[in-house]
C-alpha positions as CSV (number, residue, x, y, z in Angstrom):
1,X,0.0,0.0,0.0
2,X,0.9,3.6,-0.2
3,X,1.8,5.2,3.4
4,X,0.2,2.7,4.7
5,X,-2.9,3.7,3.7
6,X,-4.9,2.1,0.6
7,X,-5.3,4.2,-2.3
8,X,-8.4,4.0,-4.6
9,X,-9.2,5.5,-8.1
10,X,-11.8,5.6,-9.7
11,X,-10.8,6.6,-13.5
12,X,-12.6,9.1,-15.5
13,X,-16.2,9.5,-13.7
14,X,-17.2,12.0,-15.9
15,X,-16.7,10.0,-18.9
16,X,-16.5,6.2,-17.6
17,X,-19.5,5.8,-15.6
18,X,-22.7,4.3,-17.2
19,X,-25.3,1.5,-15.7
20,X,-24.1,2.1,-11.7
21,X,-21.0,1.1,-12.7
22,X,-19.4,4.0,-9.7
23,X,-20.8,1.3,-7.6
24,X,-17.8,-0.5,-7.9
25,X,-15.4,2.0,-6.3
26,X,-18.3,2.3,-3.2
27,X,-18.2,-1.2,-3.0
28,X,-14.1,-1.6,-2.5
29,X,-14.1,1.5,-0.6
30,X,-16.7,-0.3,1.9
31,X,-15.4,-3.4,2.4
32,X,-11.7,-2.2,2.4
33,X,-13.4,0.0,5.7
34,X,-15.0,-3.3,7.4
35,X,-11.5,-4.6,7.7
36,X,-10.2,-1.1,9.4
37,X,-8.4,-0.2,6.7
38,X,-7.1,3.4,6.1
39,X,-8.5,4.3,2.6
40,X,-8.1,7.6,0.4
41,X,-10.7,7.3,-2.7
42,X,-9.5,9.6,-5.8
43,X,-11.8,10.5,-8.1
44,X,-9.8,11.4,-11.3
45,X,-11.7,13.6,-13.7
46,X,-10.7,13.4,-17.6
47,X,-9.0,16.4,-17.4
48,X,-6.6,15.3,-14.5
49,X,-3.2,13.7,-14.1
50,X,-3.6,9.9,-13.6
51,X,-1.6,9.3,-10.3
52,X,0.3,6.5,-10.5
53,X,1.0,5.7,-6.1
54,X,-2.9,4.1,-6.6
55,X,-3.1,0.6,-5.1
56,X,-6.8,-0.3,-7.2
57,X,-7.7,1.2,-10.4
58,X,-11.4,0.9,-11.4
59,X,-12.4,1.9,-14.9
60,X,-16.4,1.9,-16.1
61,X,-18.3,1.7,-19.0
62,X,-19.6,4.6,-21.3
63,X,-20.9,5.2,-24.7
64,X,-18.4,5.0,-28.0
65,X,-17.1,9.4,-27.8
66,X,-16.6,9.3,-24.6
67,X,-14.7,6.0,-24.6
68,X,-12.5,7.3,-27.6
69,X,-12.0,10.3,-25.9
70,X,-10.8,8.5,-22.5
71,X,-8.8,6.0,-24.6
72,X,-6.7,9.2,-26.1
73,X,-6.2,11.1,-22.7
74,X,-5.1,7.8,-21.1
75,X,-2.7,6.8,-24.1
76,X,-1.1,10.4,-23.6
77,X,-1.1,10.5,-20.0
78,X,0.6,7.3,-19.4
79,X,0.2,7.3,-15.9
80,X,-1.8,4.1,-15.8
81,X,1.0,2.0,-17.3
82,X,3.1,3.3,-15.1
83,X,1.0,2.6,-11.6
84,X,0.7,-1.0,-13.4
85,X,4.2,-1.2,-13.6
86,X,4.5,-0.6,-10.2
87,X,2.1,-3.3,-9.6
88,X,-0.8,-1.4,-9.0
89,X,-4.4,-3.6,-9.7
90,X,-6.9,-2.6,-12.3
91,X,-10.6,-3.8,-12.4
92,X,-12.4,-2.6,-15.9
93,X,-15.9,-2.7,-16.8
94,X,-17.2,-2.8,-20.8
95,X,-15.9,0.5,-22.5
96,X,-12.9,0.3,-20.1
97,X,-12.4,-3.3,-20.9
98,X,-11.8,-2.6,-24.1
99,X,-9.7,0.3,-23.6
100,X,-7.2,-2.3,-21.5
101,X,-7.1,-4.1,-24.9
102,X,-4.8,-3.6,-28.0
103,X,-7.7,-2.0,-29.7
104,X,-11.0,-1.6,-30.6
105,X,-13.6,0.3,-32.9
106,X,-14.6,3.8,-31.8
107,X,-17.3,5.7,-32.4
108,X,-15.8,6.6,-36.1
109,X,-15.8,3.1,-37.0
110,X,-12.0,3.3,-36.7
111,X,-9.1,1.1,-35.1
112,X,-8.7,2.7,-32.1
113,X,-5.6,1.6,-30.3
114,X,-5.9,0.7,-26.2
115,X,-3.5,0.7,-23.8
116,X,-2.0,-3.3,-24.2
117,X,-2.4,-3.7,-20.9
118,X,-4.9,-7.0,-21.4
119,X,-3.6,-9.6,-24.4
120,X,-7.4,-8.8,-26.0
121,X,-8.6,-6.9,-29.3
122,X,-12.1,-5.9,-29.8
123,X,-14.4,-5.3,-32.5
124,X,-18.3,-4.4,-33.3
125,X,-20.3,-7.6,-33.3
126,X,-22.6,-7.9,-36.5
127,X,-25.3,-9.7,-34.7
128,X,-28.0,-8.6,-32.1
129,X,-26.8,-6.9,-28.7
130,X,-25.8,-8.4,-26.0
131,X,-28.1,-7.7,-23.2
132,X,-29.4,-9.6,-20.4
133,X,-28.4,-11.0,-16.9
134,X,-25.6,-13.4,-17.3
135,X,-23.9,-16.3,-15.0
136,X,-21.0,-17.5,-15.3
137,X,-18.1,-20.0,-13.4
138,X,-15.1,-18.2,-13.0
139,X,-11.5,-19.3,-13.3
140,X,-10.7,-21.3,-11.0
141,X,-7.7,-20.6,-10.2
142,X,-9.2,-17.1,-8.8
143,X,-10.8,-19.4,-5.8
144,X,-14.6,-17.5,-6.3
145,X,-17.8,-18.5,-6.0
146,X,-19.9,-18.0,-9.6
147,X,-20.1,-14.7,-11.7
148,X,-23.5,-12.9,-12.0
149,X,-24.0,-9.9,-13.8
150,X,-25.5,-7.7,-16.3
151,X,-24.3,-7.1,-20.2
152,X,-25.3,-4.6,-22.7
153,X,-22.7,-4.3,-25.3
154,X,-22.3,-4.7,-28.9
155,X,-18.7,-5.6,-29.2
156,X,-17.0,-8.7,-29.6
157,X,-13.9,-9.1,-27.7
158,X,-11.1,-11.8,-28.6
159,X,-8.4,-13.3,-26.1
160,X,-4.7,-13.3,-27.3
161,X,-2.3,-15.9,-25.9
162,X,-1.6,-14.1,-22.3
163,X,-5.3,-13.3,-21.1
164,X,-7.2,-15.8,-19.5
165,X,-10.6,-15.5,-19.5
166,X,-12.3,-14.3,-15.9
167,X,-15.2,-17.1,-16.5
168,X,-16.9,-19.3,-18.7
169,X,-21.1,-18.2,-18.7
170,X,-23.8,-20.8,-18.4
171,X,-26.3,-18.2,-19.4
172,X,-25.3,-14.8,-21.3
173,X,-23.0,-13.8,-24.1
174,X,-20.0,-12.8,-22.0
175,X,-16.9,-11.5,-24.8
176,X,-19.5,-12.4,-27.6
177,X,-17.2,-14.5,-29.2
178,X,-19.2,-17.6,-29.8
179,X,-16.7,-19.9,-27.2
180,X,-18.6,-19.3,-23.7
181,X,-15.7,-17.0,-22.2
182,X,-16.4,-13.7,-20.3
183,X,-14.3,-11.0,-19.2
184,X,-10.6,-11.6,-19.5
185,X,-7.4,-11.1,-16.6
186,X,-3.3,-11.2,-16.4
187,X,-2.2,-11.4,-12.8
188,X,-3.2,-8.0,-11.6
189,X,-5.6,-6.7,-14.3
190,X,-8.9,-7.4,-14.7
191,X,-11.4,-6.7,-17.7
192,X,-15.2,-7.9,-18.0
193,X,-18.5,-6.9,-19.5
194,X,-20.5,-7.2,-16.3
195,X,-22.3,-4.3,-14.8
196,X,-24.9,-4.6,-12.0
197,X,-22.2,-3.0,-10.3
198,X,-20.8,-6.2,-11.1
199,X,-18.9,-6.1,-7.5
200,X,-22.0,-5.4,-5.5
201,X,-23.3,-8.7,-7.4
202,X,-19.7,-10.4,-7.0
203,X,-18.1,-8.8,-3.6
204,X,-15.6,-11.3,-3.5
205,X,-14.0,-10.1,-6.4
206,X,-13.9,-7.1,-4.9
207,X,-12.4,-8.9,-1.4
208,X,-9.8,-10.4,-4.0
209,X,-8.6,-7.5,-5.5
210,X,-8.1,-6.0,-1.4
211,X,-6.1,-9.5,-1.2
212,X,-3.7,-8.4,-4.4
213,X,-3.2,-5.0,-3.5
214,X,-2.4,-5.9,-0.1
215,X,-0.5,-9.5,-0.5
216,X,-2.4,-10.9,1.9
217,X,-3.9,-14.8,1.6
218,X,-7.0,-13.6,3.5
219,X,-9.1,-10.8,4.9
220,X,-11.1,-10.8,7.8
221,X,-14.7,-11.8,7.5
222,X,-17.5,-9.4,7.3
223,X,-21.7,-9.4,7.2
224,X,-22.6,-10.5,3.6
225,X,-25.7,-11.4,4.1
226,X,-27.3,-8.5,2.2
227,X,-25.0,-9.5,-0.7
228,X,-25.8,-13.2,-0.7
229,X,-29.5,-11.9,-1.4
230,X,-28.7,-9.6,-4.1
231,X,-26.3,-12.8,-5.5
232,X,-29.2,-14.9,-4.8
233,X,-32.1,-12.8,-6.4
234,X,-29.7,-12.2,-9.6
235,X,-28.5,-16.0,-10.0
236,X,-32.3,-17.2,-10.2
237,X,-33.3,-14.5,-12.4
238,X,-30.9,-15.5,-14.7
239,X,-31.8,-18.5,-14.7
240,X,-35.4,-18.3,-15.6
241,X,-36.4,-19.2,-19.3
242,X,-36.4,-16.4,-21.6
Protein backbone atom coordinates (compact mmCIF):
# COMPACT_ATOMS: atom_id res chain seq x y z
CA UNK A 1 0.00 0.00 0.00
CA UNK A 2 0.87 3.63 -0.20
CA UNK A 3 1.77 5.16 3.45
CA UNK A 4 0.21 2.73 4.70
CA UNK A 5 -2.87 3.75 3.72
CA UNK A 6 -4.95 2.11 0.62
CA UNK A 7 -5.29 4.22 -2.33
CA UNK A 8 -8.36 3.99 -4.61
CA UNK A 9 -9.20 5.45 -8.06
CA UNK A 10 -11.78 5.63 -9.69
CA UNK A 11 -10.79 6.64 -13.52
CA UNK A 12 -12.55 9.07 -15.47
CA UNK A 13 -16.22 9.53 -13.74
CA UNK A 14 -17.17 12.00 -15.93
CA UNK A 15 -16.73 10.02 -18.92
CA UNK A 16 -16.46 6.25 -17.61
CA UNK A 17 -19.46 5.84 -15.56
CA UNK A 18 -22.71 4.30 -17.21
CA UNK A 19 -25.25 1.46 -15.69
CA UNK A 20 -24.05 2.14 -11.71
CA UNK A 21 -20.95 1.10 -12.71
CA UNK A 22 -19.44 3.97 -9.72
CA UNK A 23 -20.79 1.25 -7.62
CA UNK A 24 -17.76 -0.49 -7.93
CA UNK A 25 -15.41 2.00 -6.31
CA UNK A 26 -18.33 2.28 -3.16
CA UNK A 27 -18.18 -1.22 -3.03
CA UNK A 28 -14.14 -1.64 -2.49
CA UNK A 29 -14.13 1.48 -0.61
CA UNK A 30 -16.70 -0.33 1.92
CA UNK A 31 -15.41 -3.41 2.42
CA UNK A 32 -11.69 -2.19 2.35
CA UNK A 33 -13.37 -0.03 5.66
CA UNK A 34 -15.05 -3.29 7.40
CA UNK A 35 -11.51 -4.57 7.71
CA UNK A 36 -10.20 -1.08 9.41
CA UNK A 37 -8.35 -0.19 6.72
CA UNK A 38 -7.12 3.42 6.11
CA UNK A 39 -8.54 4.32 2.56
CA UNK A 40 -8.10 7.56 0.35
CA UNK A 41 -10.70 7.31 -2.68
CA UNK A 42 -9.51 9.64 -5.81
CA UNK A 43 -11.79 10.53 -8.07
CA UNK A 44 -9.82 11.40 -11.27
CA UNK A 45 -11.71 13.57 -13.73
CA UNK A 46 -10.72 13.38 -17.64
CA UNK A 47 -8.98 16.44 -17.37
CA UNK A 48 -6.62 15.35 -14.48
CA UNK A 49 -3.23 13.68 -14.13
CA UNK A 50 -3.62 9.88 -13.57
CA UNK A 51 -1.62 9.28 -10.33
CA UNK A 52 0.30 6.50 -10.47
CA UNK A 53 1.03 5.73 -6.14
CA UNK A 54 -2.88 4.11 -6.60
CA UNK A 55 -3.08 0.63 -5.10
CA UNK A 56 -6.84 -0.28 -7.18
CA UNK A 57 -7.66 1.18 -10.37
CA UNK A 58 -11.37 0.91 -11.43
CA UNK A 59 -12.42 1.92 -14.93
CA UNK A 60 -16.37 1.89 -16.08
CA UNK A 61 -18.27 1.74 -18.99
CA UNK A 62 -19.57 4.65 -21.29
CA UNK A 63 -20.91 5.23 -24.66
CA UNK A 64 -18.40 5.03 -28.04
CA UNK A 65 -17.13 9.36 -27.82
CA UNK A 66 -16.58 9.27 -24.59
CA UNK A 67 -14.73 6.03 -24.60
CA UNK A 68 -12.50 7.34 -27.57
CA UNK A 69 -11.97 10.29 -25.86
CA UNK A 70 -10.84 8.49 -22.51
CA UNK A 71 -8.82 6.03 -24.60
CA UNK A 72 -6.71 9.16 -26.12
CA UNK A 73 -6.24 11.06 -22.68
CA UNK A 74 -5.05 7.80 -21.11
CA UNK A 75 -2.72 6.75 -24.11
CA UNK A 76 -1.08 10.37 -23.61
CA UNK A 77 -1.13 10.49 -20.00
CA UNK A 78 0.63 7.32 -19.40
CA UNK A 79 0.18 7.32 -15.88
CA UNK A 80 -1.80 4.13 -15.84
CA UNK A 81 1.03 1.97 -17.27
CA UNK A 82 3.10 3.25 -15.11
CA UNK A 83 1.02 2.61 -11.62
CA UNK A 84 0.72 -0.99 -13.36
CA UNK A 85 4.18 -1.24 -13.59
CA UNK A 86 4.45 -0.56 -10.16
CA UNK A 87 2.10 -3.27 -9.60
CA UNK A 88 -0.84 -1.37 -9.00
CA UNK A 89 -4.42 -3.56 -9.74
CA UNK A 90 -6.92 -2.58 -12.31
CA UNK A 91 -10.63 -3.76 -12.36
CA UNK A 92 -12.37 -2.57 -15.89
CA UNK A 93 -15.91 -2.68 -16.81
CA UNK A 94 -17.20 -2.79 -20.81
CA UNK A 95 -15.86 0.53 -22.55
CA UNK A 96 -12.85 0.31 -20.05
CA UNK A 97 -12.38 -3.34 -20.88
CA UNK A 98 -11.78 -2.57 -24.08
CA UNK A 99 -9.67 0.33 -23.58
CA UNK A 100 -7.16 -2.27 -21.52
CA UNK A 101 -7.10 -4.06 -24.90
CA UNK A 102 -4.79 -3.60 -28.01
CA UNK A 103 -7.69 -1.97 -29.73
CA UNK A 104 -11.02 -1.57 -30.56
CA UNK A 105 -13.58 0.29 -32.86
CA UNK A 106 -14.65 3.76 -31.78
CA UNK A 107 -17.29 5.74 -32.39
CA UNK A 108 -15.78 6.55 -36.10
CA UNK A 109 -15.76 3.06 -37.00
CA UNK A 110 -12.02 3.27 -36.69
CA UNK A 111 -9.12 1.05 -35.07
CA UNK A 112 -8.70 2.67 -32.11
CA UNK A 113 -5.63 1.58 -30.26
CA UNK A 114 -5.91 0.74 -26.20
CA UNK A 115 -3.53 0.75 -23.78
CA UNK A 116 -2.01 -3.28 -24.24
CA UNK A 117 -2.42 -3.74 -20.94
CA UNK A 118 -4.89 -6.96 -21.36
CA UNK A 119 -3.59 -9.56 -24.45
CA UNK A 120 -7.38 -8.76 -26.03
CA UNK A 121 -8.62 -6.88 -29.32
CA UNK A 122 -12.15 -5.91 -29.78
CA UNK A 123 -14.38 -5.29 -32.52
CA UNK A 124 -18.27 -4.40 -33.29
CA UNK A 125 -20.28 -7.57 -33.32
CA UNK A 126 -22.62 -7.94 -36.51
CA UNK A 127 -25.27 -9.66 -34.74
CA UNK A 128 -27.96 -8.63 -32.06
CA UNK A 129 -26.81 -6.94 -28.72
CA UNK A 130 -25.80 -8.41 -26.02
CA UNK A 131 -28.14 -7.70 -23.18
CA UNK A 132 -29.37 -9.58 -20.37
CA UNK A 133 -28.35 -11.00 -16.86
CA UNK A 134 -25.55 -13.38 -17.33
CA UNK A 135 -23.93 -16.31 -15.03
CA UNK A 136 -20.96 -17.51 -15.26
CA UNK A 137 -18.09 -19.99 -13.37
CA UNK A 138 -15.15 -18.17 -13.00
CA UNK A 139 -11.48 -19.27 -13.32
CA UNK A 140 -10.67 -21.29 -10.98
CA UNK A 141 -7.69 -20.58 -10.24
CA UNK A 142 -9.21 -17.08 -8.78
CA UNK A 143 -10.83 -19.40 -5.78
CA UNK A 144 -14.56 -17.52 -6.29
CA UNK A 145 -17.81 -18.51 -6.01
CA UNK A 146 -19.93 -17.98 -9.56
CA UNK A 147 -20.09 -14.66 -11.73
CA UNK A 148 -23.47 -12.92 -12.05
CA UNK A 149 -23.98 -9.91 -13.78
CA UNK A 150 -25.49 -7.71 -16.31
CA UNK A 151 -24.32 -7.10 -20.17
CA UNK A 152 -25.34 -4.58 -22.71
CA UNK A 153 -22.68 -4.34 -25.29
CA UNK A 154 -22.32 -4.74 -28.90
CA UNK A 155 -18.69 -5.62 -29.24
CA UNK A 156 -16.99 -8.71 -29.61
CA UNK A 157 -13.86 -9.11 -27.74
CA UNK A 158 -11.15 -11.80 -28.58
CA UNK A 159 -8.35 -13.33 -26.05
CA UNK A 160 -4.69 -13.35 -27.26
CA UNK A 161 -2.30 -15.89 -25.85
CA UNK A 162 -1.61 -14.07 -22.33
CA UNK A 163 -5.33 -13.27 -21.08
CA UNK A 164 -7.18 -15.81 -19.53
CA UNK A 165 -10.58 -15.53 -19.54
CA UNK A 166 -12.34 -14.27 -15.85
CA UNK A 167 -15.19 -17.08 -16.53
CA UNK A 168 -16.88 -19.32 -18.67
CA UNK A 169 -21.06 -18.23 -18.69
CA UNK A 170 -23.85 -20.81 -18.43
CA UNK A 171 -26.30 -18.16 -19.42
CA UNK A 172 -25.32 -14.81 -21.30
CA UNK A 173 -23.03 -13.85 -24.08
CA UNK A 174 -19.96 -12.76 -21.96
CA UNK A 175 -16.94 -11.51 -24.77
CA UNK A 176 -19.49 -12.36 -27.59
CA UNK A 177 -17.19 -14.50 -29.24
CA UNK A 178 -19.15 -17.58 -29.76
CA UNK A 179 -16.70 -19.88 -27.21
CA UNK A 180 -18.57 -19.35 -23.71
CA UNK A 181 -15.71 -17.01 -22.21
CA UNK A 182 -16.37 -13.65 -20.32
CA UNK A 183 -14.31 -10.96 -19.24
CA UNK A 184 -10.56 -11.64 -19.52
CA UNK A 185 -7.44 -11.15 -16.60
CA UNK A 186 -3.30 -11.18 -16.39
CA UNK A 187 -2.23 -11.43 -12.81
CA UNK A 188 -3.19 -8.01 -11.58
CA UNK A 189 -5.62 -6.68 -14.35
CA UNK A 190 -8.85 -7.40 -14.67
CA UNK A 191 -11.40 -6.69 -17.75
CA UNK A 192 -15.21 -7.89 -17.96
CA UNK A 193 -18.48 -6.88 -19.52
CA UNK A 194 -20.49 -7.24 -16.26
CA UNK A 195 -22.31 -4.33 -14.76
CA UNK A 196 -24.90 -4.62 -12.05
CA UNK A 197 -22.20 -3.01 -10.28
CA UNK A 198 -20.78 -6.15 -11.07
CA UNK A 199 -18.94 -6.06 -7.49
CA UNK A 200 -21.96 -5.38 -5.55
CA UNK A 201 -23.31 -8.66 -7.36
CA UNK A 202 -19.66 -10.40 -7.00
CA UNK A 203 -18.15 -8.81 -3.59
CA UNK A 204 -15.61 -11.30 -3.46
CA UNK A 205 -13.96 -10.05 -6.38
CA UNK A 206 -13.86 -7.13 -4.88
CA UNK A 207 -12.38 -8.88 -1.42
CA UNK A 208 -9.78 -10.37 -4.04
CA UNK A 209 -8.55 -7.46 -5.51
CA UNK A 210 -8.10 -6.05 -1.38
CA UNK A 211 -6.06 -9.45 -1.22
CA UNK A 212 -3.73 -8.44 -4.40
CA UNK A 213 -3.17 -4.99 -3.50
CA UNK A 214 -2.37 -5.91 -0.14
CA UNK A 215 -0.51 -9.51 -0.54
CA UNK A 216 -2.42 -10.89 1.91
CA UNK A 217 -3.89 -14.76 1.58
CA UNK A 218 -6.98 -13.64 3.55
CA UNK A 219 -9.15 -10.85 4.90
CA UNK A 220 -11.12 -10.76 7.78
CA UNK A 221 -14.74 -11.76 7.45
CA UNK A 222 -17.54 -9.35 7.31
CA UNK A 223 -21.68 -9.37 7.23
CA UNK A 224 -22.55 -10.53 3.61
CA UNK A 225 -25.69 -11.36 4.05
CA UNK A 226 -27.32 -8.50 2.23
CA UNK A 227 -25.01 -9.46 -0.73
CA UNK A 228 -25.84 -13.16 -0.73
CA UNK A 229 -29.50 -11.92 -1.38
CA UNK A 230 -28.68 -9.61 -4.10
CA UNK A 231 -26.35 -12.81 -5.52
CA UNK A 232 -29.21 -14.95 -4.81
CA UNK A 233 -32.15 -12.81 -6.37
CA UNK A 234 -29.67 -12.15 -9.59
CA UNK A 235 -28.50 -15.98 -10.02
CA UNK A 236 -32.33 -17.19 -10.18
CA UNK A 237 -33.29 -14.52 -12.44
CA UNK A 238 -30.93 -15.49 -14.73
CA UNK A 239 -31.78 -18.48 -14.72
CA UNK A 240 -35.45 -18.26 -15.58
CA UNK A 241 -36.44 -19.23 -19.32
CA UNK A 242 -36.43 -16.40 -21.59
Amino acid sequence: MSDNQLRVVWIYPDLLSTYGDQGNVLVVERRARQRGLDVARLDVRSDQPIPTSGDIYLIGGGEDRPQRLAAERLRRDGGLHRAVENGAIVFSVCAGYQILGHEFINDLGQREPGLGLLDVVSVRGEGERCVGDVLGDIDPRLGLPPLTGFENHQGVTHLGPTARPLAQVRFGNGNGTGDGTEGAFNDTVFGTYMHGPVLARNPLIADLLLKLALDVNALPPTDDRWYEALRDERIAAAQQPA
